[in-house]
C-alpha positions in Angstrom: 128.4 104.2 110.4 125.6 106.1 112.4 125.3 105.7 115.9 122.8 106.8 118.6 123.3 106.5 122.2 126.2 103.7 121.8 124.1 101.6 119.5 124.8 101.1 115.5 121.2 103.0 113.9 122.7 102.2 109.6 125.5 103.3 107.7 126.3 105.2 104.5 129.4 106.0 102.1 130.0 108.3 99.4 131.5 107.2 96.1 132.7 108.7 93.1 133.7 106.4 90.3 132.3 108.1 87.2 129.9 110.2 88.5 129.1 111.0 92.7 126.9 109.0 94.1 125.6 107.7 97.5 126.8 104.2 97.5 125.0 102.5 99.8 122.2 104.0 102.9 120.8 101.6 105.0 119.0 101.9 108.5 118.1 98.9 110.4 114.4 98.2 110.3 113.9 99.0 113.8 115.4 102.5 113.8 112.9 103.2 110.6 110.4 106.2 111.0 112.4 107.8 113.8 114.1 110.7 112.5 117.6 109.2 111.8 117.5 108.6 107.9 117.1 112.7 107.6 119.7 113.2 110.4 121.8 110.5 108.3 121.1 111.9 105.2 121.9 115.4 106.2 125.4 114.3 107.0 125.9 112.9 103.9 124.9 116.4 101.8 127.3 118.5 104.0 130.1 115.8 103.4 129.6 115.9 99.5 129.3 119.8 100.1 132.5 120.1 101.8 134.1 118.0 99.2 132.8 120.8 96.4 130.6 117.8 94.6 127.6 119.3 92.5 125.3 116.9 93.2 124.8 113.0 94.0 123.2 110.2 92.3 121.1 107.9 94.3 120.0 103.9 93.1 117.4 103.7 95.3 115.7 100.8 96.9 112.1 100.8 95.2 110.9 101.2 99.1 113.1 103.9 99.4 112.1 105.9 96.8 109.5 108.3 98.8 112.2 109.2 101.3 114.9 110.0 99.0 112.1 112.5 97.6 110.8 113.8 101.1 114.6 114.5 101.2 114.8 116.9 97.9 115.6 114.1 95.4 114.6 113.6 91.2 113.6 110.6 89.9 115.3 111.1 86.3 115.4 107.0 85.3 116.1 103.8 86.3 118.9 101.1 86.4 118.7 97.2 86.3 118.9 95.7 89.7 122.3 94.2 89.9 120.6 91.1 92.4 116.8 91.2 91.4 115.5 90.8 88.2 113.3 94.3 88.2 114.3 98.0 88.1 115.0 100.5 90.6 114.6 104.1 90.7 117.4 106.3 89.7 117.6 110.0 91.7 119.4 112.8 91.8 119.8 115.4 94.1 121.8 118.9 93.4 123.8 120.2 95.4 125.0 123.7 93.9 
């Protein structure tokens, strides 16, 4: 969970199933455009860092596509929306 001045801004977690991956990044819509998704997403590369993980695979929202770019990410395919019937992004970012 991210927090700023007392109040929840999103949340994140880190997964690693078959591969290591963000698992889910959200901010809520208000706290958009205001500097916390790269202070959020910062957090999350030094915590995949620390844990010696060579890089992390992003399924991103089709919105969220430019920011997870802005942020260093590769497009390098896409995966079938598990609740929508089209296809969203899938990024990678290394880490070594």
């Amino acid at each position: 969970m991210f927090v700023q001045d007392s109040e929840i801004v999103g949340m994140a977690s880190l997964l690693w199933e078959d591969i290591p991956m963000i698992d889910s990044f959200w901010l809520l819509p208000e706290n958009i455009g205001k500097g916390y998704g790269k202070q959020a997403f910062d957090l999350l590369i030094k915590e995949a860092q620390k844990l010696n993980w060579p890089s992390l695979t992003i399924v991103s929202d089709i919105y969220a596509e430019g920011f997870y770019k802005a942020m260093g990410a590769k497009r390098v395919g896409e995966v079938p929306s598990e609740v929508q019937d089209k296809m969203l992004p899938k990024m990678l970012i290394d880490l070594g």
